[in-house]
Structure formats: C-alpha cells, structure tokens
C-alpha positions in Angstrom: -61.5 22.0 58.7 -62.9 19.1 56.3 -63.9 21.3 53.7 -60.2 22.4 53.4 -59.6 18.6 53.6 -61.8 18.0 50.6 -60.0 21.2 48.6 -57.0 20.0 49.4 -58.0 16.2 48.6 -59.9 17.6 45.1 -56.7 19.4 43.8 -54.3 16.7 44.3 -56.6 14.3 42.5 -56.7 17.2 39.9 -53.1 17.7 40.0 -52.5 13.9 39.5 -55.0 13.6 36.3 -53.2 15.8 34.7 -49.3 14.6 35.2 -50.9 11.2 34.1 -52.4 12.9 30.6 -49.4 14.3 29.8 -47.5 10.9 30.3 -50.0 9.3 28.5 -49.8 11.8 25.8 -46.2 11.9 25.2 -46.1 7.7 25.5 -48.7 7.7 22.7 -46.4 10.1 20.2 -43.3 7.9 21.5 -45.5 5.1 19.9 -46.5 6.7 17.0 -42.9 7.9 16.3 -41.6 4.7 17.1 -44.0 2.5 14.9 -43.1 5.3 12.0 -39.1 4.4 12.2 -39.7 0.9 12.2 -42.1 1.6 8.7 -38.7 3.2 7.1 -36.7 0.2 8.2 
C-alpha cells in the first residue's frame, strides 16, 4: 500500500515538473518575442 503511495506521490511530482517547464518555456519565448517587438518600435 505505501509503495503505491510513493508511485503515485513520485508521478505527480513528475507530472507537475513538467507542466511547470513548459510554462516556463513558453513565458521565456513570450519574453523574448516581446523584448524583439519593442526593439522594432
């Protein structure tokens, strides 16, 4: 019973690094993008 408690406790953890990467990822290009546009202004 606990180790399935620690599998399932392991993959949320997993599950929640990744949604965060990608948010951080796609917040970093927003940056970039956004820093770019204001360059052409």
């Amino acid at each position: 019973m606990s180790s399935k408690k620690a599998m399932k406790q392991a993959q949320k953890q997993a599950y929640a690094k990744h949604r965060s990467n990608i948010t951080n990822s796609r917040f970093t290009t927003k940056k970039k993008n956004f820093t770019k546009n204001k360059k052409k202004i």
